[in-house]
C-alpha positions in Angstrom: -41.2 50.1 -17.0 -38.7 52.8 -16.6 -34.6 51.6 -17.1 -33.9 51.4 -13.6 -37.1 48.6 -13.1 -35.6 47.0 -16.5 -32.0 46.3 -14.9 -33.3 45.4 -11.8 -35.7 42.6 -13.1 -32.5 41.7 -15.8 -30.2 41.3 -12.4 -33.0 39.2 -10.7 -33.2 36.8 -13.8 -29.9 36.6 -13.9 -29.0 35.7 -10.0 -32.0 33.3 -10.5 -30.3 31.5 -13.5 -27.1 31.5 -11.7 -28.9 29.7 -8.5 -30.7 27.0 -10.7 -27.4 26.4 -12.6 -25.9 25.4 -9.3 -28.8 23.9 -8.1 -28.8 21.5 -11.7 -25.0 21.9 -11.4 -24.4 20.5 -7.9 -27.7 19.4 -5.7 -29.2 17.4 -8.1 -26.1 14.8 -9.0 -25.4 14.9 -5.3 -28.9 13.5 -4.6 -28.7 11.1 -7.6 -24.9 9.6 -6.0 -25.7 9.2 -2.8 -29.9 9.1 -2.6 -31.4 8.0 -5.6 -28.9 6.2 -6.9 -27.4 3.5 -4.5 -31.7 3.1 -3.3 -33.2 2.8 -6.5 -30.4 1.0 -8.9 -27.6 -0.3 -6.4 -24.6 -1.3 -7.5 -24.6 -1.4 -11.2 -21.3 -3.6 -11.4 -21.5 -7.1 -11.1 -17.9 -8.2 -9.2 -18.3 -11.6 -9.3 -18.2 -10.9 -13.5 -14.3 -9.1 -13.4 -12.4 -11.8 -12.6 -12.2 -15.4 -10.1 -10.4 -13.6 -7.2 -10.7 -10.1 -5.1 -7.7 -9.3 -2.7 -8.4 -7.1 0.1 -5.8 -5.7 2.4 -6.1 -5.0 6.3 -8.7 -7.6 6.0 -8.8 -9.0 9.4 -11.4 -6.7 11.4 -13.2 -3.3 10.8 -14.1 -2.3 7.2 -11.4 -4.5 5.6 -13.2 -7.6 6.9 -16.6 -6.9 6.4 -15.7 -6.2 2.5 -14.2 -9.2 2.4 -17.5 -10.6 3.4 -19.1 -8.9 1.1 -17.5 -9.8 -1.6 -17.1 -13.2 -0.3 -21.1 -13.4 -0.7 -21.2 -12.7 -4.1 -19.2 -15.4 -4.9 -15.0 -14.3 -5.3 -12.4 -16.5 -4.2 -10.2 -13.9 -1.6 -6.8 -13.4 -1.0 -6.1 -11.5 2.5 -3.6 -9.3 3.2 -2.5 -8.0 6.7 0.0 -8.4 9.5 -0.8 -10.8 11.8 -0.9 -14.2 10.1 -3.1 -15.9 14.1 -5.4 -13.5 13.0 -5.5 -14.1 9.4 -6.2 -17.5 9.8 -8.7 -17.1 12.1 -10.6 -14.9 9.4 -10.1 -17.3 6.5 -11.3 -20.1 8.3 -14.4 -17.8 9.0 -15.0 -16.9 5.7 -14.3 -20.1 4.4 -16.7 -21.6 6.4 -19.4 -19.4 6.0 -19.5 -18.6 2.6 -17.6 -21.9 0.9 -15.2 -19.7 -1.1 -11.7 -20.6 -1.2 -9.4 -17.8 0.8 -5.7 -17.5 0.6 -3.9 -15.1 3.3 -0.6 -13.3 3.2 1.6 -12.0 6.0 3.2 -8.6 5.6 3.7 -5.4 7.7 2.7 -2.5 5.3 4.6 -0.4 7.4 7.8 -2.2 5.8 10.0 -1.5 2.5 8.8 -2.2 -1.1 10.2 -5.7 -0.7 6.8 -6.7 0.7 5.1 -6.2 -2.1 7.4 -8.5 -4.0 6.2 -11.4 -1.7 2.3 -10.6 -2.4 4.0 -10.4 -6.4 5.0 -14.2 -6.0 2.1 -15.4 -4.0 -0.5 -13.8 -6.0 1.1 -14.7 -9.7 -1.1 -16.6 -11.9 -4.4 -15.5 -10.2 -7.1 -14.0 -12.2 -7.5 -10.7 -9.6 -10.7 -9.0 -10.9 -11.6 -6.6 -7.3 -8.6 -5.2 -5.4 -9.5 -3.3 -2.0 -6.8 -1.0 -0.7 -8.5 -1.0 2.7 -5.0 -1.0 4.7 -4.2 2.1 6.8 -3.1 3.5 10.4 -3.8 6.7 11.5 -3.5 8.5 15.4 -3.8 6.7 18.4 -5.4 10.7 19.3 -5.8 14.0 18.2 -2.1 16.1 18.2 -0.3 18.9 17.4 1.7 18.1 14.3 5.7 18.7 15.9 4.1 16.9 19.0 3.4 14.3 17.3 6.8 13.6 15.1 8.9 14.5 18.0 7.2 11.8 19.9 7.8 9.1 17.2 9.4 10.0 14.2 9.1 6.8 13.1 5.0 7.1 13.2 4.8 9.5 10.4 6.6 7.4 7.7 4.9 4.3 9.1 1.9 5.9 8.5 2.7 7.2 4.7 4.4 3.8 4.1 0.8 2.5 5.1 -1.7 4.8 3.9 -0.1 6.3 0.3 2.9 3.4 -0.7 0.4 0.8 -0.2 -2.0 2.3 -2.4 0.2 3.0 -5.1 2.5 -0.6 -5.3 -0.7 -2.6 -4.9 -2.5 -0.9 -7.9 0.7 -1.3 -9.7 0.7 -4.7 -8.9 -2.6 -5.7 -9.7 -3.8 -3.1 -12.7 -1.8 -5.0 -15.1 -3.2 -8.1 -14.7 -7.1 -5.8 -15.3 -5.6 -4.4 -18.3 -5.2 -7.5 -20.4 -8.8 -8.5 -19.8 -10.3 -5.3 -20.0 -12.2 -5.2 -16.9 -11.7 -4.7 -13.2 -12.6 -3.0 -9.9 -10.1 -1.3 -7.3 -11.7 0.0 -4.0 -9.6 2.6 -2.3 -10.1 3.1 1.5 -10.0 7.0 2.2 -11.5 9.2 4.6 -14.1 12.1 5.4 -10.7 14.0 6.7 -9.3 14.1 3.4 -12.0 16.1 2.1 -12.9 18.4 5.2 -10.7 20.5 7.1 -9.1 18.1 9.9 -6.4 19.8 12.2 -4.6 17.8 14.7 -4.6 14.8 12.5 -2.7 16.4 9.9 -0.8 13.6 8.4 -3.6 11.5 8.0 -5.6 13.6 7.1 -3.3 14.3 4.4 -2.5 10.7 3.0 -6.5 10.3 2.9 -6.9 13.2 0.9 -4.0 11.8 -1.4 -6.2 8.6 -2.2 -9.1 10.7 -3.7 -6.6 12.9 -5.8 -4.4 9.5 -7.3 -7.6 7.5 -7.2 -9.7 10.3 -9.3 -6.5 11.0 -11.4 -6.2 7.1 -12.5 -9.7 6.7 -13.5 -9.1 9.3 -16.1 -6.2 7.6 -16.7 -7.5 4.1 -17.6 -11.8 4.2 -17.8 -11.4 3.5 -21.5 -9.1 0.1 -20.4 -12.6 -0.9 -18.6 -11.1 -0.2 -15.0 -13.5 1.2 -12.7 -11.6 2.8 -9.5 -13.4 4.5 -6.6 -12.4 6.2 -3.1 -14.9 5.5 -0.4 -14.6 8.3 2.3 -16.3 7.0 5.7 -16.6 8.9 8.6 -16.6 7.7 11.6 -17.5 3.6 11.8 -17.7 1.2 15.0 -13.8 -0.4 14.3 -10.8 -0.4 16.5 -9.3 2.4 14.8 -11.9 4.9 15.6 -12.0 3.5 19.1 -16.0 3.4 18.8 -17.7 0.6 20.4 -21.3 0.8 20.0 -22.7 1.1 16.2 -25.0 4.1 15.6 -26.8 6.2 13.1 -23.6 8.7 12.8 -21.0 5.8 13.2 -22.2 2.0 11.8 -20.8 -0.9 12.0 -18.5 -2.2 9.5 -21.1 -4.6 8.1 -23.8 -1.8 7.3 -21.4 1.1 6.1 -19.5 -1.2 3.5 -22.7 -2.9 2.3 -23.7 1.2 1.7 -20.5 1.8 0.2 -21.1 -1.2 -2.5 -24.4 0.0 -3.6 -23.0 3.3 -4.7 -20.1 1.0 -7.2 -20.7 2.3 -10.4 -22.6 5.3 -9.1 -20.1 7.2 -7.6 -16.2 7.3 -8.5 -15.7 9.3 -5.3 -18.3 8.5 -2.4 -18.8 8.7 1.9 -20.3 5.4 1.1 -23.0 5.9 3.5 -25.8 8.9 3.8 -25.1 10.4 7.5 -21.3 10.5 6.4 -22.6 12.4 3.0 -24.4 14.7 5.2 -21.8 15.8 7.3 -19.3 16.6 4.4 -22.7 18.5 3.1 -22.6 20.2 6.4 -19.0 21.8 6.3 -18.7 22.4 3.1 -22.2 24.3 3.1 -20.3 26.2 6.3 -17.4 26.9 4.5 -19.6 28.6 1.5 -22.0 30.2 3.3 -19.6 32.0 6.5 -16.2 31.4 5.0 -13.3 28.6 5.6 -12.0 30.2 8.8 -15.1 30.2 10.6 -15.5 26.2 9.4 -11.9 25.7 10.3 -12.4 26.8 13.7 -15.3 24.8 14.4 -13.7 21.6 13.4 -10.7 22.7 15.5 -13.0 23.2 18.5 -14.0 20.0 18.3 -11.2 18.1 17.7 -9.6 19.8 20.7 -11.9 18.5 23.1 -11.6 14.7 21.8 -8.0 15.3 22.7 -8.3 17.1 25.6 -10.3 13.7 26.6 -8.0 11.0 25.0 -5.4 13.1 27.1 -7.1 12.7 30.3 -7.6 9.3 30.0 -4.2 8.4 29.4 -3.3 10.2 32.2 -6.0 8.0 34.3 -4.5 4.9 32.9 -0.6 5.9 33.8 
């Protein structure tokens, strides 16, 4: 073998030790969170264990409501947190009914100031709170242009931090405390497939979701050796009001199927899409964005999202 054959067959050894690194580096704990894993093992934590209660906020429809159903199941007492205090009633007595667990509701708008979270303080004192599920947030009514959209409503964009980062952050503090003296406890974190894919025209959002993964992987550094276990769930798209999708499908489930998902990755998965399809599609773009560069992704996405609101424009112009 003459030198040049000899650095050629180093170089191929070499690029094929760099490709199984990232293949043992990167595929294979991707298939273990979100294949293997959640099928084979499920959820490894046992929630009715941390503590009596679980308080869930924007608990009464969508995601929110269907967690509190799940966890309702397995056995916690619930405490439910949203706006409409008719509606809240209507899911406690639902709840109560079906599963025989006792559930307590709170009114607040989490669009408010931080003297909110002093009434959830008071009515929550005493309670042995082992599962907290930050499940609350607003986002768009359609896709728009960032300066569109605050000069439009101003008032949206802090409504929408004050719901989708402040509530985050005063409920953990809140609650973490309480988790911290016993040594155990579970905090869900409600983010969003947009906070870890490019998502223009819903820029704010977008941005608070990817705030929740950030705090939420920060804090489990943080406090993992206090026995807390914190996860962000990012869905995609699920059949709620919020996405404005009516009829469940393989690409966009209902409530009920993508949060039983979500569970069985607890314990798997610190940060998670919850649900396969919605792992698939992050696969998808982020394989897009390696392979022919983040512009080309970029503009794909923004293709898209331009024709849901070139639609959602249309129809309000129907409906005027």
């Amino acid at each position: 073998m003459d030198e040049n054959s000899h650095a050629l067959s180093v170089l191929g050894g070499l690029a094929i030790g760099i490709v199984g690194f990232q293949f043992f580096r990167t595929v294979l704990p991707w298939i273990y969170a979100n294949v293997v894993g959640p099928k084979v093992f499920g959820a490894t934590v046992k929630l009715a264990e941390m503590g009596e209660w679980a308080v869930v906020t924007g608990s009464t429809d969508g995601i929110g409501k269907a967690y509190a159903k799940e966890l309702a199941r397995k056995g916690l007492k619930l405490v439910l947190i949203s706006r409409s205090l008719n509606k809240l009633n209507d899911v406690s007595k639902e709840i109560g009914d079906e599963f025989g667990v006792e559930v307590r509701v709170i009114d607040v708008d989490f669009t408010g100031g931080t003297e909110i979270y002093e009434k959830i303080r008071e009515k929550t004192t005493g309670l042995d709170v082992g599962v907290l599920v930050n499940n609350v947030g607003i986002s768009y009514s359609h896709p728009e242009y960032f300066l569109d959209c605050y000069n439009a409503d101003p008032a949206f964009l802090n409504n929408i931090v004050a719901a989708n980062v402040h509530s985050v952050t005063h409920m953990i503090a809140l609650f973490l405390p309480v988790m911290i003296a016993k040594r155990k406890g579970v905090i869900i974190n409600l983010s969003s497939t947009a906070g870890v894919i490019p998502n223009p025209l819903l820029s704010v959002y977008s941005a608070t979701k990817a705030f929740v993964n950030k705090f939420s992987d920060d804090l489990q550094t943080e406090y993992k050796d206090h026995g807390i276990l914190i996860q962000s769930v990012q869905p995609g798209f699920v059949a709620t009001n919020m996405s404005k999708i009516r009829k469940a499908s393989v690409f966009a489930p209902s409530p009920e199927t993508y949060v039983k998902s979500a569970l069985s990755t607890l314990g798997i998965a610190s940060q998670t899409a919850g649900y396969l399809p919605h792992a698939l599609l992050q696969l998808v773009i982020h394989f897009t964005e390696a392979v022919f560069g983040d512009q080309f992704a970029r503009s794909l996405v923004l293709k898209n999202i331009l024709g849901t609101r070139k639609r959602a424009l249309r129809r309000l112009a129907k409906d005027q």
